[in-house]
N, C-alpha and C positions, 0 to 999 in steps of 0.2 A: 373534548373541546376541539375547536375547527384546526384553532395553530396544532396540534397534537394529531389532527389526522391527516392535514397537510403532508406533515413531518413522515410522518405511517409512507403514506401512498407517493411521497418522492422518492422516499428511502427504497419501498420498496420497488419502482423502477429502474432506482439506480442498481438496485440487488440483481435484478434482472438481466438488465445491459451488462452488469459486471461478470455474472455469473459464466456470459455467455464469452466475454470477452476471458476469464480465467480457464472457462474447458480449452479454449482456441491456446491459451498460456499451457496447459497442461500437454496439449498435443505438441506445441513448438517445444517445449522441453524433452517430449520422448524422441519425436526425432531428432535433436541436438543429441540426446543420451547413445539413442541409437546408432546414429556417424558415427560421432566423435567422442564417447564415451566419456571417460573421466580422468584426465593428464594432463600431455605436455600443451595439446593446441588448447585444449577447453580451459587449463586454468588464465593463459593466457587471454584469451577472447572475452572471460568473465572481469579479470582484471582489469583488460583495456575496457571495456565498458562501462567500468566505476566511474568513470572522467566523465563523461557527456552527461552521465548518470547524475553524479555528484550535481554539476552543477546546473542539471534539468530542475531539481531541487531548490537550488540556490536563487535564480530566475524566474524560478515556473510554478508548479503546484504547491509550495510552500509556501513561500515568504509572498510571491505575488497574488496567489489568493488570497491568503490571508491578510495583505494590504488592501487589495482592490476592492474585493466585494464587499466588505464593511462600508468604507466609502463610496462606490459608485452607485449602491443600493439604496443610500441615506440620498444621494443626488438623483437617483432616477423617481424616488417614490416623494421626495419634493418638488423639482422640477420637469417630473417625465420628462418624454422623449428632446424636449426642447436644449435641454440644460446635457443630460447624458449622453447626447451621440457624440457633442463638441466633447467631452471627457473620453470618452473609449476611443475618440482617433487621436485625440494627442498620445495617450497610452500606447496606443499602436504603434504612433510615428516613433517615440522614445525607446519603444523597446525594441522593433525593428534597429535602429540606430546601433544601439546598445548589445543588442546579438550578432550583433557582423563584425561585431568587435571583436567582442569575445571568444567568437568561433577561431576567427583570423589565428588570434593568439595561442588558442588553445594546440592548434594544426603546428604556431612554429617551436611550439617551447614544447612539445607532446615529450620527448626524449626525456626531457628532467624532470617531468610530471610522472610519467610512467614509473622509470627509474624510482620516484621519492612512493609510490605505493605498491612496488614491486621488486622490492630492493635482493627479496630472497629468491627472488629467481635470477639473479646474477652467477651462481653455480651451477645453472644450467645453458651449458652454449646456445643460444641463442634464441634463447626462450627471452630474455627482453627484448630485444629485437623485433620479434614477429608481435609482439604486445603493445612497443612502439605504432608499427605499422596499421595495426588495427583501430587503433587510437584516432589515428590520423583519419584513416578512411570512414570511421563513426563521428567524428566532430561535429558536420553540419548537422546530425540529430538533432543537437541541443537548438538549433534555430527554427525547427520548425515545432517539438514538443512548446517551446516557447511561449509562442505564439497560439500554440493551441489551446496553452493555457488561459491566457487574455482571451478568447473565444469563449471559452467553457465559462468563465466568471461572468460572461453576460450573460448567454443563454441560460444560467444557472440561473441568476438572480429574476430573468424572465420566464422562469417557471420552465424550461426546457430544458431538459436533466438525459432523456434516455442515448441519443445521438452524441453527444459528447462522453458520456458514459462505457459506449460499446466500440468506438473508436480504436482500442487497444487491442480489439480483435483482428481489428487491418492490417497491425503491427506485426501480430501475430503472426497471422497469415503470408503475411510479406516475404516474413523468416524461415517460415516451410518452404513455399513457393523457392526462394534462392537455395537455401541447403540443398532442396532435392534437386534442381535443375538448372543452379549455375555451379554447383560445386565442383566437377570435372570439370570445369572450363580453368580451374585455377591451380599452379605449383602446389598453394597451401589450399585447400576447400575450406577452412575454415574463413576467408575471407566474405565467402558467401554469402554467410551468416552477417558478416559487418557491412555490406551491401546492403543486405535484407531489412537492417536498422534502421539507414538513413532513407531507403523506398517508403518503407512502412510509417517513418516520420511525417514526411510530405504527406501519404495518402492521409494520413489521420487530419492532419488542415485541411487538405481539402476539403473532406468531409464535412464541415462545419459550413463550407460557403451558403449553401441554401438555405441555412436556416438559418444564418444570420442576415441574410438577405430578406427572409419571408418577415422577420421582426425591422428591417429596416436600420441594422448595425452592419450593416457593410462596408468594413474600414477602408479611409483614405487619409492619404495626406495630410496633416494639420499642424501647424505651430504652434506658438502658445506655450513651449512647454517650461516655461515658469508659472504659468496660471495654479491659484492657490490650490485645488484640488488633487492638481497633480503632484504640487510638493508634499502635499500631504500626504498622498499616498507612497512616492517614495520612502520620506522622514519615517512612515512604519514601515516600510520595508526595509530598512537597515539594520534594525534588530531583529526581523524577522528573517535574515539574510543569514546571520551570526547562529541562531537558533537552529538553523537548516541546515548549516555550516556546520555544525557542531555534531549534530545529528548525523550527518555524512561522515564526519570525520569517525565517529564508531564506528562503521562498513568497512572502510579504511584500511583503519586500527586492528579490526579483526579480520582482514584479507592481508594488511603487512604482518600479524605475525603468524597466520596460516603460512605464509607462504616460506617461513622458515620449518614447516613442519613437512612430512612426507610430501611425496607428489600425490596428488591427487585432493589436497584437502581441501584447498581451493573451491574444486567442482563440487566435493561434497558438501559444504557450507552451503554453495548458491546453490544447489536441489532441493536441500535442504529447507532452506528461506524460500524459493517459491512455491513449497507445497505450503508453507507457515502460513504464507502471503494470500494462499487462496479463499478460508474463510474472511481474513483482514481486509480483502477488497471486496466482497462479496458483501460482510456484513458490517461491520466498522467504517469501512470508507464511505460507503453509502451513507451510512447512518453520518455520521460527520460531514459529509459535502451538501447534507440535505437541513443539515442544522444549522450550517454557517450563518445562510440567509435569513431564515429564520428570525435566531437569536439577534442577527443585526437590525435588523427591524423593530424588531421588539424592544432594544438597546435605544436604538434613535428616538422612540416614540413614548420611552420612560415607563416601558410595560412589566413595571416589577414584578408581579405576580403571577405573568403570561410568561417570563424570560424564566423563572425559578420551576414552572410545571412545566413550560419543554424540557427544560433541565435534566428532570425528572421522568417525565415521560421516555427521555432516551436513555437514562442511562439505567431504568426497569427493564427496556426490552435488552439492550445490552449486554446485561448478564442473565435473560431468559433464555438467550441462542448461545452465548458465550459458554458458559458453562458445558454445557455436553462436550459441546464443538473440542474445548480441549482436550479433555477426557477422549472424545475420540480419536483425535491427532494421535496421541499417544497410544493407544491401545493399535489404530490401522496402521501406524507407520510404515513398518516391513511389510505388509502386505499388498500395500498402495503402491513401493517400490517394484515388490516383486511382477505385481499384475501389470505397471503398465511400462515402467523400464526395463526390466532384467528379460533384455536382447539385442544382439550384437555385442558392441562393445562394453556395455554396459552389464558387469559379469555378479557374479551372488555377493561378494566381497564389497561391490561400489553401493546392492541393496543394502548388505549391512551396516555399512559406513553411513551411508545416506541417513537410513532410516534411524540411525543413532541420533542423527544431528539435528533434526526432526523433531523428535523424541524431547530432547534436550531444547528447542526452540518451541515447543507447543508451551509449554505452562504461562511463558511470558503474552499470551493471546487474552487474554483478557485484562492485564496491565494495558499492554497498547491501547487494547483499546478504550479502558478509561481516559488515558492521555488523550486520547483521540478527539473523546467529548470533552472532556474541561476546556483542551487549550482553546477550541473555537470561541466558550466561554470569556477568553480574556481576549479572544481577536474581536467578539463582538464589540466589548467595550473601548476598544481601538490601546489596547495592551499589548504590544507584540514585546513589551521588554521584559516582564515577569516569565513569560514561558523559556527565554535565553537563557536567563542565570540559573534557572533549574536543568536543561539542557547542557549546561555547563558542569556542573556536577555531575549530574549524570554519566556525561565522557568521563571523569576522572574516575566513575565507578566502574565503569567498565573496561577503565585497561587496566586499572587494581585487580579485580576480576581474572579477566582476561592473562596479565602477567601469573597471575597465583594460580590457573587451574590448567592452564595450556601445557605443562609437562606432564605433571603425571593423567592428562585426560583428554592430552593433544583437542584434536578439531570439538570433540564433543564439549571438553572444556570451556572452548571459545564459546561455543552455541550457547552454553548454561550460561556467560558470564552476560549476555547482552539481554537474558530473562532476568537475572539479578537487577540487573542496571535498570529495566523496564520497569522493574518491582520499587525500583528506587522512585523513578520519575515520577511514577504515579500517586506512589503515596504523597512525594512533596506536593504534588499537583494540589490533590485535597487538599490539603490542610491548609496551604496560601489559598484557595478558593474558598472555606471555610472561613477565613479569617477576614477577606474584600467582603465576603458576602455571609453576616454572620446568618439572614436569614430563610439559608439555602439551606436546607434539612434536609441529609440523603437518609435519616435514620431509617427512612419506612423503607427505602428501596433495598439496605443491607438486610434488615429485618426477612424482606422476604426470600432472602439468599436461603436461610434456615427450611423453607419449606420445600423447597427444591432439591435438599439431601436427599430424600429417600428414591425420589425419580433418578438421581443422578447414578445410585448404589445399584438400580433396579438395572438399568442402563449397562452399566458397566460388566456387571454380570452372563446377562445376554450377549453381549457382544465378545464377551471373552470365550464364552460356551461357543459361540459359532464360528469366530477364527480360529479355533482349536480343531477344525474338522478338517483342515487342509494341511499339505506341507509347502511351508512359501519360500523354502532355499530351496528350489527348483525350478529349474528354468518350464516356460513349456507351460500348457494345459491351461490355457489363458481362459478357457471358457466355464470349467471349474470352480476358478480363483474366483473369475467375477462372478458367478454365482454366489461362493460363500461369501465374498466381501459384500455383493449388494445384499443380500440378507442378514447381514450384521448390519450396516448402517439402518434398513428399513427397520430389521429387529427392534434396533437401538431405538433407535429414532419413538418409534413407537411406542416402545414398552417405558421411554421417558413420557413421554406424552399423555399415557393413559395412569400411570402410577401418582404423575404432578398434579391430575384433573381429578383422581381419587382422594388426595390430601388437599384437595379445593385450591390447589393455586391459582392465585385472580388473575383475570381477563389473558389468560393462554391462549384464547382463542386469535390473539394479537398475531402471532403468529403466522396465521392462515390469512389474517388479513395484513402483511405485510407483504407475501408473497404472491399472493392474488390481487393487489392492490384495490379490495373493496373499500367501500367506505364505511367507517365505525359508525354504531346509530351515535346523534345526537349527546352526544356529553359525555361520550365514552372516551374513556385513555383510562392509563396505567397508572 
């Protein structure tokens, strides 16, 4: 169906842009690994980061998405450009407003903020202190991530996904570019890094000007901002605020009680979570940022039966990719460490550590990412309050969790308890979406999980035979490693591919056409 390959060929753009923008994530991580390895500055610097982070979150790709584009999308495709421009600059003006605020405060109260997420670095001198200060130097982040979120929600909703999408790789780059060549310039180099943040912020807005310019949303100036559309969009952004909030607060919760645990767990958590993160933005965020619009439209236009087979549509391909993907998290972990961090500071001990936590965060990749698809399901229908109070449980599963596995299973514990908690979210998710929507039938799509065992076992297999050929507690012989490692993933990859097409799993060829973004014929989806 067209909504269905629509959905295909944004996603897969957005797969695209993200892909490129996660290797760029991948390289700024080996060199952060490689500096500054994994202790006293880096737990710090990961820490003070949660702040700008948190509340990027709280303002930005969360709650503001998920308010905005339901609404501004229902107002652009009733009153095109006439009605929508006057809504995206009040937006602008409020939010602008409302981020120079926030930042302001953020900068003078940093000390007790930090302090309240970093409490266990208090026994080491002066490791709050420099986490403080990093804080401080990262805040105006959050004013530009901001705003580029309010960017991203129109060009999104105006069918331009890939420049917004790949933006994060400027980020990226920002972070190299400072570590390698302002870091001598500083007492501590790890400030470098917190420079590199708020550079890479700015460049990422910029980047948007042109093409909001070429559509003719070139924000200015505008009052109004009691006009009904925009309180509306607030009114759902306040639960969706709480939701986000919540959400943050697990990161938190499991960085305040790492940080009663050895030194170093900190960093291994965060390596940890952004190799987790890299199929999650690749293929799930895509998949969800390309559905929002979608669904909202569909929502507004009373399209029961087109809103129930996107549904559907996505959340087939979902666990067509999802599936392996975890499987392989877990089987590459230590070898992914070894290949592209274990050098310099970054010693066999931080791969082990790492790739436990890895290990321990892969299974929860396919929970996310059902959460991923439902809750946009209840943004389309302008529900940000049902996704919170699940959100809200959730946290309490997770420092339940979290309390009960962190001693005898330290970091790795943590990591397991935030998959538990995912395990949690998503189930409640279904079944209150089950219940708004009784005639949402995911049966076929479960159904087809069954025919994908045998590709998955086949999969698993190969991959295990081939990282058996190497030794990866050693530093060195990088060219080896990636040898064996890219012939396990192509193995995999493959030998899942032709095993799932042997037991006839339908339209697999989805696949190829998400990543090549052709066009499905005519009536074709999942």
């Amino acid at each position: 169906m067209s909504e269905n390959r629509g959905i295909t060929r944004s996603a897969g753009t957005l797969g695209i842009a993200t892909l490129f923008s996660r290797i760029g994530g991948l390289v700024r991580d080996m060199v952060i690994a490689g500096l500054f390895g994994a202790g006293f500055a880096t737990d710090a610097f990961f820490v003070a980061f949660t702040l700008p982070n948190l509340l990027r979150r709280f303002f930005a790709e969360g709650s503001l998405t998920a308010a905005f584009v339901p609404v501004f999308s229902q107002v652009y495709h009733r009153d095109r450009e006439e009605g929508a421009k006057p809504l995206a600059d009040r937006c602008w003006t409020l939010l602008t407003l409302v981020m120079v605020v926030v930042v302001l405060l953020g900068i003078f109260f940093s000390p007790y903020l930090v302090q309240l997420i970093g409490y266990g670095f208090a026994d080491t001198p002066g490791k709050l202190h420099l986490t403080d200060q990093l804080n401080r130097v990262m805040f105006p982040y959050l004013f530009f991530v901001s705003l580029l979120a309010l960017a991203t929600g129109i060009l999104n909703v105006r069918g331009r996904y890939f420049v917004p999408a790949v933006s994060p790789l400027v980020l990226n780059l920002a972070i190299i570019a400072c570590a390698l060549f302002l870091g001598s310039r500083f007492d501590q180099p790890i400030f470098a890094l917190a420079w590199g943040v708020v550079l890479g912020g700015l460049l990422q807005l910029v980047m948007q000007v042109p093409g909001l310019r070429r559509i003719g949303f070139l924000p200015r100036p505008r009052l109004g901002l009691r006009h009904p559309d925009v309180s509306k969009i607030s009114r759902l952004m306040l639960p969706g605020i709480a939701g986000v909030a919540i959400y943050q607060i697990n990161v938190i919760v499991t960085r305040l009680l790492a940080s009663f645990l050895p030194e170093g767990s900190v960093s291994y958590l965060y390596y940890g979570q952004r190799l987790f993160e890299f199929p999650q933005g690749i293929i799930v965020a895509s998949l969800a940022q390309a559905l929002l619009p979608t669904l909202s439209r569909q929502a507004a236009d009373n399209q029961g039966d087109a809103f129930r087979d996107s549904l559907r549509h996505s959340m087939s391909l979902l666990l067509l990719i999802l599936l392996p993907a975890t499987i392989g998290m877990v089987l590459c972990a230590k070898p992914i460490y070894s290949l592209f961090f274990m050098r310099g500071a970054f010693d066999a001990e931080a791969v082990r550590q790492t790739s436990y936590a890895l290990a321990a965060y892969a299974p929860g990749l396919l929970f996310v990412g059902i959460s991923r698809l439902v809750v946009p399901t209840f943004y389309a229908m302008q529900d940000t309050r049902t996704p919170v109070l699940v959100s809200f449980w959730t946290l309490l599963v997770n420092v339940g969790f979290g309390l009960l596995l962190m001693g005898p299973f330290q970091h790795i514990g943590l990591a397991f308890a935030l998959t538990l908690s995912a395990l949690f979210n998503a189930a409640v998710l279904l079944v209150l979406l089950r219940r708004r929507f009784p005639d949402v039938s995911l049966g076929v799509v479960w159904n087809g999980v069954w025919r994908l065992l045998p590709g998955l076992a086949g999969m698993l297999v190969v991959v295990k035979l081939l990282l058996a050929q190497c030794d990866w507690s050693v530093a060195g012989e990088s060219w080896v490693k990636g040898g064996w490692l890219a012939a396990a993933v192509v193995g995999g990859g493959v030998s899942y591919l032709l095993i799932c097409r042997g037991c006839r799993v339908p339209n697999l060829d989805v696949i190829g056409d998400l990543l090549l973004r052709r066009r499905l014929p005519k009536g074709k989806s999942l």
